[in-house]
C-alpha positions as CSV (number, residue, x, y, z in Angstrom):
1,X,-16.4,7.4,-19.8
2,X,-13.2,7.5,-21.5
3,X,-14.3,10.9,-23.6
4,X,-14.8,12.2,-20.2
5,X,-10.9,10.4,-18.9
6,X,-9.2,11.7,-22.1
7,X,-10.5,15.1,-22.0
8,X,-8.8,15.5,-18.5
9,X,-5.6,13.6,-19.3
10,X,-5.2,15.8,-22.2
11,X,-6.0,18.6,-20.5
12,X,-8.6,19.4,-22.5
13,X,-11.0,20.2,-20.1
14,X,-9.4,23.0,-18.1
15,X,-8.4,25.0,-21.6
16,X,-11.4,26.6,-21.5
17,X,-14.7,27.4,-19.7
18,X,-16.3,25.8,-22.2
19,X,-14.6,22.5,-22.1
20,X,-14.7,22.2,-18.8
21,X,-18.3,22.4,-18.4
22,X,-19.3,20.1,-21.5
23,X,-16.4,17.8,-19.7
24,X,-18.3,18.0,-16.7
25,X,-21.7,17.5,-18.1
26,X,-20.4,14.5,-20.0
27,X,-19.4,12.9,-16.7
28,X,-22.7,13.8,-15.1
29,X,-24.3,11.7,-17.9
30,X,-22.0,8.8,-17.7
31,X,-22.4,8.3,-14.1
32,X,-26.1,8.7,-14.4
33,X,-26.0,6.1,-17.9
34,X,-23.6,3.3,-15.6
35,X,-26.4,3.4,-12.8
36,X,-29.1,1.9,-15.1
37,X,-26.0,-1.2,-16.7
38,X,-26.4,-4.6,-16.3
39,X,-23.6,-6.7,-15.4
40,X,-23.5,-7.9,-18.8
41,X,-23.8,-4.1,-20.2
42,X,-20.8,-3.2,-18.1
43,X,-18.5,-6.4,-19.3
44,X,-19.6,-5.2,-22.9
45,X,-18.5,-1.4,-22.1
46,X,-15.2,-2.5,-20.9
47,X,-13.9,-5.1,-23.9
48,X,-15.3,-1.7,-26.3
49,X,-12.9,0.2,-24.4
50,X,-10.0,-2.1,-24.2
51,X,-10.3,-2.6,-27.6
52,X,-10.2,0.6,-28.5
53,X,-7.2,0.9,-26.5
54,X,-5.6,-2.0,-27.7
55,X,-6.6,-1.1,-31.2
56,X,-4.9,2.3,-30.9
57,X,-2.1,1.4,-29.5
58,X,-1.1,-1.4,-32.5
59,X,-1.6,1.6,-34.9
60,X,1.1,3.6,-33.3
61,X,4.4,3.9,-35.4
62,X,7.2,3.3,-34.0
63,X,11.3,4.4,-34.7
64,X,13.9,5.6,-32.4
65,X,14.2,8.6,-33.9
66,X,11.9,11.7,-32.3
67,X,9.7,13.2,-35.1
68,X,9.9,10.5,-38.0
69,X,8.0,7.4,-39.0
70,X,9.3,4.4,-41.0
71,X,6.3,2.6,-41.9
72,X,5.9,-1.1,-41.3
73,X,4.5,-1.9,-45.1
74,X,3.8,0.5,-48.0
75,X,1.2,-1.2,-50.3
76,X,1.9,1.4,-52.9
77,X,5.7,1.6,-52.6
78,X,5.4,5.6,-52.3
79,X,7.2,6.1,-49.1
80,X,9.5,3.0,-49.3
81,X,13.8,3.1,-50.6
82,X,14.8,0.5,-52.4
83,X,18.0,-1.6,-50.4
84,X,20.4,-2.6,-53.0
85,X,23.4,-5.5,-52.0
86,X,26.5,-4.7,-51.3
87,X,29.6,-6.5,-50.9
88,X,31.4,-5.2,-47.2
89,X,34.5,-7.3,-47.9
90,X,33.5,-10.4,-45.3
C-alpha cells in the first residue's frame, strides 16, 4: 500500500506510461491482498508501516541551513571540527 501511496505522492506514477500502469497494477494487487486480512493481519500491516515511517523520519538530518547536513555523531571523527576555548572577555 504505501509503494502504491508513495509512487503517487512523488509523482512517480504519472512520469511515464510505464509507471503508471505498474502503479496501477500494484494497487489492483493490494486491494485484492487486504480483502483476504485478518483483523490481526491488518493491525500488523499498519505498526510495519508506521514504523517505517517513524523510523524514516528519526533518520532525517536536520540544520537550518538549505542543502547542508551537520551530523548528530561521527564515530570516526571524519566529518567532525574540532571546537577549541576561547576567552570572549566576560
Amino acid at each position: 500500500m504505501e509503494n502504491v501511496f508513495g509512487a503517487v505522492s512523488s509523482g512517480q506514477a504519472f512520469s511515464s506510461p510505464e509507471n503508471f500502469v505498474a502503479t496501477a497494477i500494484r494497487a489492483v494487487n493490494t486491494y485484492q491482498n487486504t480483502r483476504a486480512l485478518s483483523n490481526t493481519g491488518i493491525n500488523q500491516e499498519l505498526q510495519n508501516m508506521t514504523v517505517r515511517g517513524l523510523t524514516a523520519a528519526s533518520n532525517q538530518y536536520v540544520s537550518g541551513v538549505n542543502n547542508t547536513r551537520f551530523p548528530i555523531s561521527d564515530i570516526n571523527q571524519n566529518n567532525s571540527t574540532q571546537a577549541s576555548a576561547r576567552n570572549l572577555g566576560r
